[in-house]
C-alpha positions as MATLAB code, in Angstrom:
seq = 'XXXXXXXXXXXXXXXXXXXXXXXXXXXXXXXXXXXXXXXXXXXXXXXXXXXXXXXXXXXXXXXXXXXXXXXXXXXXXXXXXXXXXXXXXXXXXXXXXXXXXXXXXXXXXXXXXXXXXXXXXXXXXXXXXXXXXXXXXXXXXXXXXXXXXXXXXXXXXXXXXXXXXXXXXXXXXXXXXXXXXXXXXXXXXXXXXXXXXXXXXXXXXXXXXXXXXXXXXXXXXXXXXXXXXXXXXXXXXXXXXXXXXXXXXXXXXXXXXXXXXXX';
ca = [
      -7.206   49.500   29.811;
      -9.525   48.621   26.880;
      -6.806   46.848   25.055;
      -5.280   45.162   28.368;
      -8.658   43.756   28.918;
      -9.343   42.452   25.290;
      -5.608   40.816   25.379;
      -7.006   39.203   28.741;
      -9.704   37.719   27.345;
      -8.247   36.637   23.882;
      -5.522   34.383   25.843;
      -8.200   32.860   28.030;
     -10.219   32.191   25.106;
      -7.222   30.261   23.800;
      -6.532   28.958   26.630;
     -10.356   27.469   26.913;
     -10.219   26.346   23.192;
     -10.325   22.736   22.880;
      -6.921   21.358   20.525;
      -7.861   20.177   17.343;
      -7.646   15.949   17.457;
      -7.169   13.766   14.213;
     -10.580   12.764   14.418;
     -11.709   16.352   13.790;
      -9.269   17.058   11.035;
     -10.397   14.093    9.354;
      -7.382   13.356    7.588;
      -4.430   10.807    7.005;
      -0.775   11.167    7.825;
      -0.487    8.492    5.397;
       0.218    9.532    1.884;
       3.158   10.091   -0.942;
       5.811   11.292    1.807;
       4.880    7.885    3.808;
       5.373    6.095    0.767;
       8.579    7.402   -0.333;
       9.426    6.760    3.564;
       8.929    3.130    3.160;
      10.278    2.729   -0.010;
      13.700    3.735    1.192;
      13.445    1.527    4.051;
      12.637   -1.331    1.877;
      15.440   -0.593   -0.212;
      17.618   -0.276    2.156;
      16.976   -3.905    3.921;
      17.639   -5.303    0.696;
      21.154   -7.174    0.321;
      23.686   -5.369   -0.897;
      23.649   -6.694   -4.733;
      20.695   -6.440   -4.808;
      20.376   -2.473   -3.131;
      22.844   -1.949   -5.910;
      20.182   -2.416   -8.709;
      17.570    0.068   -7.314;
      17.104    3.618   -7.252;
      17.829    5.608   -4.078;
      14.678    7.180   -4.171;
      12.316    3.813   -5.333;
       9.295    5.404   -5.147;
       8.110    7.669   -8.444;
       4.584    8.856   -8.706;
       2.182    9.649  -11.637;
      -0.692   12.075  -10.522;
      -3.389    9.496  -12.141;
      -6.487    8.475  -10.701;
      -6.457    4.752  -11.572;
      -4.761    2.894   -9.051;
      -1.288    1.110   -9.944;
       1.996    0.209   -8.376;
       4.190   -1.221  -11.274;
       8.034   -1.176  -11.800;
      10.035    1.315  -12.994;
      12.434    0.699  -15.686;
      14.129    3.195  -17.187;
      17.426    4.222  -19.393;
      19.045    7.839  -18.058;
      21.645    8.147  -20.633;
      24.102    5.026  -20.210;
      22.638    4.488  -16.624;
      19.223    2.045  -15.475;
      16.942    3.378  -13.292;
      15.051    0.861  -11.570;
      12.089    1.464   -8.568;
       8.281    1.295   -8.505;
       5.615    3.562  -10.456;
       2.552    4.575   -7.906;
      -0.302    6.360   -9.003;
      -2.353    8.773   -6.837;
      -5.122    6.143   -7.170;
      -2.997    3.951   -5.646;
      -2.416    6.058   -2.411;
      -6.428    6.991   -1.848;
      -6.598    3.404   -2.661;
      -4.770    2.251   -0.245;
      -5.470    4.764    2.245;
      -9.229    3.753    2.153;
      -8.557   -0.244    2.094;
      -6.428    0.259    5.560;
      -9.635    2.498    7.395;
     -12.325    0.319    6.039;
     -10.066   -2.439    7.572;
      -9.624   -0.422   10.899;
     -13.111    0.390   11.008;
     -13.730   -3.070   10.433;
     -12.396   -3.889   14.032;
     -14.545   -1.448   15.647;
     -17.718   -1.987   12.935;
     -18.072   -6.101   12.356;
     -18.594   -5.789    8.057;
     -17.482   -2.710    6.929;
     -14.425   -4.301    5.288;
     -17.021   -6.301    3.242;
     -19.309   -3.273    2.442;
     -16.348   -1.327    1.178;
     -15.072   -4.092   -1.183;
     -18.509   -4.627   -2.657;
     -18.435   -0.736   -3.981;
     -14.511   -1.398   -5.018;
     -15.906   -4.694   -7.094;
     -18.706   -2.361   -8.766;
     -15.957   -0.288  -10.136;
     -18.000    2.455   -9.907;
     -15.067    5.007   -9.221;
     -11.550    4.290   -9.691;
     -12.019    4.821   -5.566;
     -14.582    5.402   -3.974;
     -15.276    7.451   -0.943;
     -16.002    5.073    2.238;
     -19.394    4.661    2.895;
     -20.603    7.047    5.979;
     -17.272    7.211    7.512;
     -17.283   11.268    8.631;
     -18.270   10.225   12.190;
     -15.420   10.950   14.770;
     -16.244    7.188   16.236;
     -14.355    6.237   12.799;
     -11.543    8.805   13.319;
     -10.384    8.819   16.762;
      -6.848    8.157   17.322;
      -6.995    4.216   17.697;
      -8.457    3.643   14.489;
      -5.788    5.820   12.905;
      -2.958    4.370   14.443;
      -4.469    1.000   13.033;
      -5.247    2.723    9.881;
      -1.417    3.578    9.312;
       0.027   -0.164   10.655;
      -2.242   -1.520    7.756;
      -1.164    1.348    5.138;
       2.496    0.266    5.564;
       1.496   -3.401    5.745;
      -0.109   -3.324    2.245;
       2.727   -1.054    0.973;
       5.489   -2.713    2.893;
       4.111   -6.059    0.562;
       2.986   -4.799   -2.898;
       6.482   -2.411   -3.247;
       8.417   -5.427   -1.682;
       7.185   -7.258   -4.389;
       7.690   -5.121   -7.399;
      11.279   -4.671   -5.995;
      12.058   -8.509   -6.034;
      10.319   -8.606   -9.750;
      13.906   -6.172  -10.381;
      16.096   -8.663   -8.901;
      14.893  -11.813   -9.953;
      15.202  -10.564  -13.738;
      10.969  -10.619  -14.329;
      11.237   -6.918  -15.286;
      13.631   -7.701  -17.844;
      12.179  -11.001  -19.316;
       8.814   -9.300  -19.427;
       9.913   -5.396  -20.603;
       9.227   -6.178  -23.991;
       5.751   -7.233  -23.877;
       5.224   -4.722  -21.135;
       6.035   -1.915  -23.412;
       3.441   -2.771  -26.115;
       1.054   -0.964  -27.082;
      -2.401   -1.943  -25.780;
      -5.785   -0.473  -24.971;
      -5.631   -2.038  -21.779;
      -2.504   -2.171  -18.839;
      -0.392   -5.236  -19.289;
       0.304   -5.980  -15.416;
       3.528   -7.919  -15.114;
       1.831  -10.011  -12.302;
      -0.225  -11.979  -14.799;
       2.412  -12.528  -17.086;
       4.377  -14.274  -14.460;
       4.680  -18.191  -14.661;
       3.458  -19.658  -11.625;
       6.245  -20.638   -9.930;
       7.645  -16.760  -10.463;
       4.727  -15.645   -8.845;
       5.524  -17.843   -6.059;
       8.864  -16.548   -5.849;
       7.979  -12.762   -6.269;
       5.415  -13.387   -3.530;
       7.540  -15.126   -0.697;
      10.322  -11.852   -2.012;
       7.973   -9.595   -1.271;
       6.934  -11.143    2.073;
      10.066  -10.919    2.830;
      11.427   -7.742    1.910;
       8.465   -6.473    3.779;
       9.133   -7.664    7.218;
      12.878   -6.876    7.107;
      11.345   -2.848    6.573;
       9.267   -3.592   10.014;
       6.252   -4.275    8.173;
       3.765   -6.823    9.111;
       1.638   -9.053    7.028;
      -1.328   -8.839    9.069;
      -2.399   -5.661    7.512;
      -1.669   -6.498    3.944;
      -3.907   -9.717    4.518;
      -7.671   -8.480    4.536;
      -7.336   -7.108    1.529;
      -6.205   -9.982   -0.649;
      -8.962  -11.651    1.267;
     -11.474   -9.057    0.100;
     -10.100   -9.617   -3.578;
     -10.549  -13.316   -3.258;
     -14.344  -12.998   -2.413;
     -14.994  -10.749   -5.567;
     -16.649  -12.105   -8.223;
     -15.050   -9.633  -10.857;
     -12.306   -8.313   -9.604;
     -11.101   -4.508  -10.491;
      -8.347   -4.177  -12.673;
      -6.210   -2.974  -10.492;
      -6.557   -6.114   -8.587;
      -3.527   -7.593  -10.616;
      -1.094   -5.401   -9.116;
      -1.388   -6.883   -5.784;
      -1.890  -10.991   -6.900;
      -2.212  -12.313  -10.388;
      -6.156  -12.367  -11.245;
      -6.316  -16.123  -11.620;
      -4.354  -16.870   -8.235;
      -6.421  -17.133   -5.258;
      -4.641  -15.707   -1.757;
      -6.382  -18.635    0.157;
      -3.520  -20.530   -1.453;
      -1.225  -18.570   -0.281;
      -2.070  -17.362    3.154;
       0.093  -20.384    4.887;
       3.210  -19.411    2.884;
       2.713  -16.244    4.267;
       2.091  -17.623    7.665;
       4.924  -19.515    7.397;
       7.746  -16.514    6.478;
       6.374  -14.043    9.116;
       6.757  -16.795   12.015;
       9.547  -18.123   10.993;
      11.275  -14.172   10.121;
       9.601  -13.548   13.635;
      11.727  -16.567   15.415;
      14.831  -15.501   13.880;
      15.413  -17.757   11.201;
      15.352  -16.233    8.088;
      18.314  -17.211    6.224;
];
């Protein structure tokens, strides 16, 4: 009888429990699995000469906690492997960027308030400021969380996928292999009108995966209205290129990809 009872009373307890929600866990579904997700898609809405040059699997990681997302070039016996180097900087990086952005729409300035710790380079990435509340995790700030996580992935591994194709990787390997105290980013080696190029690539490889620009957008924003940028900043835009100047082009691809008329 004793053990009926405490059986009884240990379903209803469950049964009374509240579930778990993501704003208690606290935690993204966003991460290196999404990533690798979205690199194959993006891969595989290239054209097919162009799908031809790139690794199945894009997406290769380095457990560092500087953020970068730079191509991958390398020689596997008589075979070229070609994708995108992320760092697990890069994922908290990004990560962070796309809450403080949904938070943003909920919270008028918190975008700002997060980029002026990023610009004070302080921490490769720093925690957001006061964001354990549940008001910053409930599920409608995640989902928005997520649509900006794949639209500043969607864009940056778009883009190192079109420097591949468009033969920067191979114009630039030598200098990019170097020695140097400091990164050589292939974005500021670029001429302008590559960078142009790369960028409306990029855009463009992008939406074909199903991801939007609108996401993608606040934070080259945010990096325009730093006075010193991070280092990191270069893989995203080149650090003397302002995204004011290109925020039309960008415009311009998505409605016109959006209408149907991409060639």
């Amino acid at each position: 009888m004793i053990a009926a009872v405490s059986r009884r009373s240990f379903i209803l307890t469950l049964a009374s429990a509240p579930l778990f929600t993501r704003a208690q866990e606290r935690s993204y579904q966003t991460g290196y699995s999404s990533m690798m997700k979205l690199g194959r898609d993006l891969r595989a809405a290239l054209a097919a000469e162009r799908r031809k040059m790139i690794a199945e699997q894009p997406i290769s990681i380095e457990t560092s906690d500087q953020p970068f997302a730079r191509p991958l070039y390398l020689k596997d016996g008589g075979k070229e492997v070609r994708g995108v180097w992320i760092s697990a900087g890069f994922i908290d990086l990004v990560n962070r960027v796309a809450h403080a952005q949904a938070i943003d729409t909920k919270t008028e300035g918190y975008l700002a308030k997060y980029a002026r710790l990023l610009e004070r380079g302080v921490q490769p990435v720093p925690e957001l400021p006061e964001a354990r509340g549940v008001r910053f995790w409930t599920d409608e700030v995640l989902n928005e969380q997520q649509s900006n996580f794949n639209s500043i992935v969607g864009l940056t591994v778009g883009m190192k996928l079109a420097n591949h194709y468009l033969g920067h990787v191979e114009k630039y390997r030598k200098k990019l292999e170097e020695p140097s105290d400091v990164p050589r980013i292939l974005n500021n080696l670029l001429t302008r009108e590559e960078w142009k190029e790369c960028f409306a690539h990029g855009v463009g490889n992008a939406l074909r995966a199903g991801c939007m620009t609108e996401g993608a957008a606040p934070l080259l924003e945010a990096l325009d209205g730093m006075k010193f940028r991070p280092a990191w900043a270069g893989y995203f835009i080149p650090d003397e290129v302002k995204f004011a100047s290109m925020r039309k082009e960008m415009e311009r691809l998505q409605t016109s990809f959006l209408a149907g008329n991409e060639k």
